[in-house]
N, C-alpha and C positions, 0 to 999 in steps of 0.2 A: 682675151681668151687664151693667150701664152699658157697661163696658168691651167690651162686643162691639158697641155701638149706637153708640160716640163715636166711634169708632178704625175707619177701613174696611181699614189694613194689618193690622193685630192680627187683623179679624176673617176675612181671608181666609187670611192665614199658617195661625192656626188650622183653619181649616176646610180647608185645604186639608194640615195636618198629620193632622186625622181620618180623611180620607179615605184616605190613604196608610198609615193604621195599620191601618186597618180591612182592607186586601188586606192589611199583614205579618203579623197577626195569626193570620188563616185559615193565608198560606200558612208561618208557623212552625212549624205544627202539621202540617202537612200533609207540609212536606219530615222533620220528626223523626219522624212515624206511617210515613211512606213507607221511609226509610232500615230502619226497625225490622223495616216487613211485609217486607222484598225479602231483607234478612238475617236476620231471625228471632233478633235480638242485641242486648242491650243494648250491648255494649263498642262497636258500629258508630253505635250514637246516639249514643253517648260520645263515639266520633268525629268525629261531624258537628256537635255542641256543640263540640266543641275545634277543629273548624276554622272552624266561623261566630264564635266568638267571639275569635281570634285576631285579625283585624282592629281591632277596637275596645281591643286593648292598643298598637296603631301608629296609633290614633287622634292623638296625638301630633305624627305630622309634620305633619298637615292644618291644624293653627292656621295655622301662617305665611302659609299658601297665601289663607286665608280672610282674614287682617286687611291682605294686600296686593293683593286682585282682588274684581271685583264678585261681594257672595253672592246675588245675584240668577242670575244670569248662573250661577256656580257648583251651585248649588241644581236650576237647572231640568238642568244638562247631567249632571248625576250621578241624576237621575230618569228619565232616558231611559237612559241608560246601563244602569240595574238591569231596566228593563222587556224591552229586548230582551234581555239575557241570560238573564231566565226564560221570555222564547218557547224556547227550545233545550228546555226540559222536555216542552210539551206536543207540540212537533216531532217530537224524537223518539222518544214515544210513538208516534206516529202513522206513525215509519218501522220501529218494533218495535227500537227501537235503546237504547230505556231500560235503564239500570242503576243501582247502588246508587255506582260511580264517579262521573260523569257528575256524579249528583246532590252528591256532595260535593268537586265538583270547580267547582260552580258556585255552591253556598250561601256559602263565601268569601270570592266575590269581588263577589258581591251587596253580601254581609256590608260590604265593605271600602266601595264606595261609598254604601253609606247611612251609613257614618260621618261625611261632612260634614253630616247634617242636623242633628246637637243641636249642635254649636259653631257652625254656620251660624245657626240657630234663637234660640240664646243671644245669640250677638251683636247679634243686630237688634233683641232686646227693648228696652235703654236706646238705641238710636237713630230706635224709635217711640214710644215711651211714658217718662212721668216718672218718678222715683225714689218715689213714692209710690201709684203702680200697678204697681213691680214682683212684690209678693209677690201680690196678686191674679194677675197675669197668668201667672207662675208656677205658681199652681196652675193655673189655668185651660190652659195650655198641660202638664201633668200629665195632669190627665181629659182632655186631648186623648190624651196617651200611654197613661195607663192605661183610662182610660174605654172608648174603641175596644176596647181589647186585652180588657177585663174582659167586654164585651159577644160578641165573637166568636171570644172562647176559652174561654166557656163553650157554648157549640155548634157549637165548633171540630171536637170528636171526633163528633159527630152529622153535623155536612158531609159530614168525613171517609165518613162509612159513608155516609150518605145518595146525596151526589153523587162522591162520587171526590176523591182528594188533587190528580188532573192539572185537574178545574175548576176547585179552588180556586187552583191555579196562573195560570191564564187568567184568573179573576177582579181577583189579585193585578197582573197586567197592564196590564186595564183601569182601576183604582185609580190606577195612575202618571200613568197620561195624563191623565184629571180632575184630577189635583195638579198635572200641571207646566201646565195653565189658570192655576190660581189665583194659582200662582208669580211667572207671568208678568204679572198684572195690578197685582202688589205696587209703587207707586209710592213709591220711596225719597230724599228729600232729600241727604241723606247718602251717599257713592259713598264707597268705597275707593278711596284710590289704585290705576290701573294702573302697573305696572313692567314690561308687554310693551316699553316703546322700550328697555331698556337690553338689551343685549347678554347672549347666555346665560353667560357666566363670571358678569358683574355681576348677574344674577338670581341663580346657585345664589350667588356669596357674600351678596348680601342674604336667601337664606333662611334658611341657616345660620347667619346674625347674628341674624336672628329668632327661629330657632327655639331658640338659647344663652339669648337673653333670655326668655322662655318657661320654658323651665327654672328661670332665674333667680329670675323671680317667683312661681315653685310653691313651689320645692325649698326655698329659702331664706326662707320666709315662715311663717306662720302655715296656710295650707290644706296646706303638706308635712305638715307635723305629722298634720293633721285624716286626709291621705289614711294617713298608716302606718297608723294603726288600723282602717282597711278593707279591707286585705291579705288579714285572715284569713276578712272573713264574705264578701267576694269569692270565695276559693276554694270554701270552704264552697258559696254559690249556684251556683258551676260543675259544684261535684260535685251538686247538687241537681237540675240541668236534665240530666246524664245520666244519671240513673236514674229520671227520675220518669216516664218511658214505663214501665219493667218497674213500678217501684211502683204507679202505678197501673192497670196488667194485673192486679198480683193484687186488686187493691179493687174491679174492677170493668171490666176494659176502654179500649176510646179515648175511651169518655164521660167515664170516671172522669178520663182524663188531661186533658178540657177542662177539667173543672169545675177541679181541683186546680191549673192553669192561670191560670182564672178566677180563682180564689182571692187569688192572691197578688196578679194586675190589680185586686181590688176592694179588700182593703185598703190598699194603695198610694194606691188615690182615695183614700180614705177619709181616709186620713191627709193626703192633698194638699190636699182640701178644706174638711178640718178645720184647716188652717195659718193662715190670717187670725187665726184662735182664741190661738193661740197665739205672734204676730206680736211681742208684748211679751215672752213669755215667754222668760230664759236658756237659749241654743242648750246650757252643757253641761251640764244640771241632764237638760233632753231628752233628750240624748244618752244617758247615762247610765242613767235609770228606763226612757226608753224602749225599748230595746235588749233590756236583762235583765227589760222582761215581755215581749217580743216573742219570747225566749228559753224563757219559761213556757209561752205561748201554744205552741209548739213544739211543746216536750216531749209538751204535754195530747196536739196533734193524732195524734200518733204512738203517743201509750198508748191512748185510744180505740177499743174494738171497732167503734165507730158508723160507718162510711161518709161519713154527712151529718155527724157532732161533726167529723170529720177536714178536709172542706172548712172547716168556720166556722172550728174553731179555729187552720186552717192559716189563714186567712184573715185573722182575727185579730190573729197574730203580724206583720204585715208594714204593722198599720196607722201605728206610730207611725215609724216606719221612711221611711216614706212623709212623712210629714210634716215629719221631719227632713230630706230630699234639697229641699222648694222651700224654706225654710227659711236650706238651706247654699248654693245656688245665688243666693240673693235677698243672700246674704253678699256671695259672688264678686262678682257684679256690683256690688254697693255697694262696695268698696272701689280694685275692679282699673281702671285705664285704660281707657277706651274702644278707643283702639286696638290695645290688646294682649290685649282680653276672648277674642275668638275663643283666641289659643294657650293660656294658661291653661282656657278651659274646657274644650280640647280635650286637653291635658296629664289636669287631672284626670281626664277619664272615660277616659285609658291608664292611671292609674295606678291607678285604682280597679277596673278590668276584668282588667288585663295576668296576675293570675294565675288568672282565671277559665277560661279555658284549659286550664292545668296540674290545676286543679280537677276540670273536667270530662274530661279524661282517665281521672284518678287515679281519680275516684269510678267511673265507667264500669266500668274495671280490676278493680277493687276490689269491685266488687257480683258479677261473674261469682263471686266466692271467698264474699264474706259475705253477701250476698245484699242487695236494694235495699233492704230495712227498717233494716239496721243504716246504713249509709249515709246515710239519711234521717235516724235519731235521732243520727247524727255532729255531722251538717252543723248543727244548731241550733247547736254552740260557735261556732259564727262569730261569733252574736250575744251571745253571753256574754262572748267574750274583746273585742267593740270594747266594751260596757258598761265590762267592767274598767279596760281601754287610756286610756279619759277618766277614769274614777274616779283611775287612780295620774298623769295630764299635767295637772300644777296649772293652765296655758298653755289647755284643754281643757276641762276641768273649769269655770272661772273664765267661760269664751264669756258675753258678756252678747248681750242680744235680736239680733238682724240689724240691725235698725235702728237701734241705737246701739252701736254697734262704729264708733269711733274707727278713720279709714284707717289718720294716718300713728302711730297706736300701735303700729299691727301693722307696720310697715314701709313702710306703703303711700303713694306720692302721689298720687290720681289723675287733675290734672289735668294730669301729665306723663307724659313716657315713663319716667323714671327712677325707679328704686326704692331708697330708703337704707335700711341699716341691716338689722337680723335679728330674727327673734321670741327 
């Protein structure tokens, strides 16, 4: 915790990323419980998973935008942005105008602009902090993710019943405005270049020139590789988050849906904060064992008659998982350019999401027929098949520590723009 007492950007960034979890959190819950009470259907949460999640597979175009204009500046105007667009909920409530359209009509586009916060977020790590406080801060910016989320998604579904899904909407509100404070207080050395003086032709072709290179250093590198193998437990978690309202109606309710929720937020920390631990340790030795007990763990929670075995050991499963994402992230940043970290990070999390989507449709679809259990005991292969995916990528397999992974081994230079060669 040094690292929140030395650093006064790190420690506002963070705190002002809790804050702003802590309203997503609630109102996650709130808009997936809401969508479900108003249609009385799983296949319509399915829906509103596949459409909030849609965003974050076009997470993608937003790198370019972010390594050529202030992420300060950026940061605070897409925090305003999401705030007043969920005033429209409790609005019209209040004009008897609410509907189940409405609402998924504006979880989307929410959705879309909170996607500059993790490639925004990522970026600014190595241009306030050292190469040797990235893995700490890492985690530490993790329990800011999941921490928040584990805390008020397990009494997410108690809100919910307690005060109403439209308070927790309001609350979510208020949360934006204490974050773009903190935002704004963030004092940065380091400024992006603006490229507003060039003319708008010369801007779209330097995005596009950006955003090739971007591609460039994903697709043709060592983290393309890394991302194929998270296709499948991607779709797999999309089909998880549309069913897991009905699944956990029949366990038990909207409580059940917090905790289960909750669940996957704690071992995520868990795994997050467990990573210094394992800082030395082979990324794909991790990968690997991690995965396929993360896959056991699974199975248990879904064989379990027990309610509470069903939380832990779902809970469980998601810890080493967790530990692997600051881990891989602490990679990225150690190898990739500073000025090209934002599009790469932002590539990654579209290519790692882009089928979750499709996921949560399909499972949605699919539970109406087989119902949300079987669905549930599906979606573990996700984690079996990335286990296997590294086991058979000798390239994969082979990942030595984060911290000693050789840049330009993997292709990489990073103290230019340029990138040689191919994994």
């Amino acid at each position: 915790m040094n690292l929140l007492k030395q650093n006064k950007n790190f420690r506002l960034l963070i705190s002002a990323r809790m804050i702003t979890n802590i309203g997503d959190s609630v109102y996650f819950i709130a808009a997936m419980w809401l969508v479900y009470e108003m249609s009385g259907s799983s296949f319509y949460s399915g829906l509103a998973g596949f459409l909030t999640m849609i965003p974050r597979a076009l997470q993608f175009i937003i790198g370019p935008i972010i390594d050529r204009y202030s992420i300060k500046r950026l940061i605070i105007i897409t925090q305003i942005a999401q705030a007043v667009l969920l005033i429209t909920i409790p609005a019209a409530a209040l004009l008897d105008a609410l509907s189940v359209s409405l609402v998924l009509v504006v979880m989307p586009i929410v959705s879309f602009f909170n996607q500059f916060s993790f490639p925004a977020e990522s970026a600014l790590i190595p241009q306030i902090l050292d190469k040797d406080q990235r893995v700490q801060a890492n985690g530490l910016m993790t329990l800011a993710y999941q921490g928040t989320e584990a805390a008020f998604q397990a009494i997410g579904g108690v809100l919910v019943t307690a005060l109403g899904a439209l308070f927790l909407f309001s609350a979510d509100i208020v949360s934006f405005f204490i974050a773009i404070i903190m935002f704004a207080m963030l004092h940065l050395t380091h400024v992006n270049p603006s490229h507003t003086n060039l003319s708008f032709k010369a801007q779209c072709t330097r995005y596009f020139t950006d955003l090739n290179e971007g591609f460039h250093i994903v697709i043709h590198s060592l983290i393309g590789k890394m991302m194929v193998g998270s296709l499948m437990t991607n779709f797999a978690l999309g089909a998880l988050v549309a069913i897991l309202p009905a699944y956990s109606d029949q366990l038990g309710g909207s409580g059940m849906y917090g905790l289960m929720m909750a669940a996957m937020a704690i071992g995520t920390l868990i795994g997050a904060l467990a990573a210094r631990r394992f800082e030395r340790k082979p990324i794909g030795k991790m990968l690997m064992i991690g995965y396929f007990i993360g896959f056991l763990f699974w199975i248990a929670a879904a064989s379990t008659p027990i309610s509470v075995l069903t939380v832990i050991l779902f809970s469980a499963c998601m810890i080493f998982p967790g530990c692997n994402n600051v881990l891989n992230f602490t990679l990225i940043q150690n190898v990739v350019p500073r000025n090209m970290l934002a599009r790469a990070m932002s590539l990654v999390a579209s290519l790692a999401t882009c089928i979750m989507p499709l996921g949560s449709l399909v499972g949605g679809a699919l539970s109406a027929t087989f119902g949300p259990k079987v669905i549930f005991i599906a979606a573990s292969c996700g984690f079996l098949f990335y286990a296997s995916y590294v086991a058979l990528m000798p390239v994969l397999r082979r990942l030595p520590a984060a911290g000693e992974v050789n840049p330009e081994q993997y292709g990489f230079h990073p103290e230019t723009e340029a990138i040689h060669g191919h994994v």
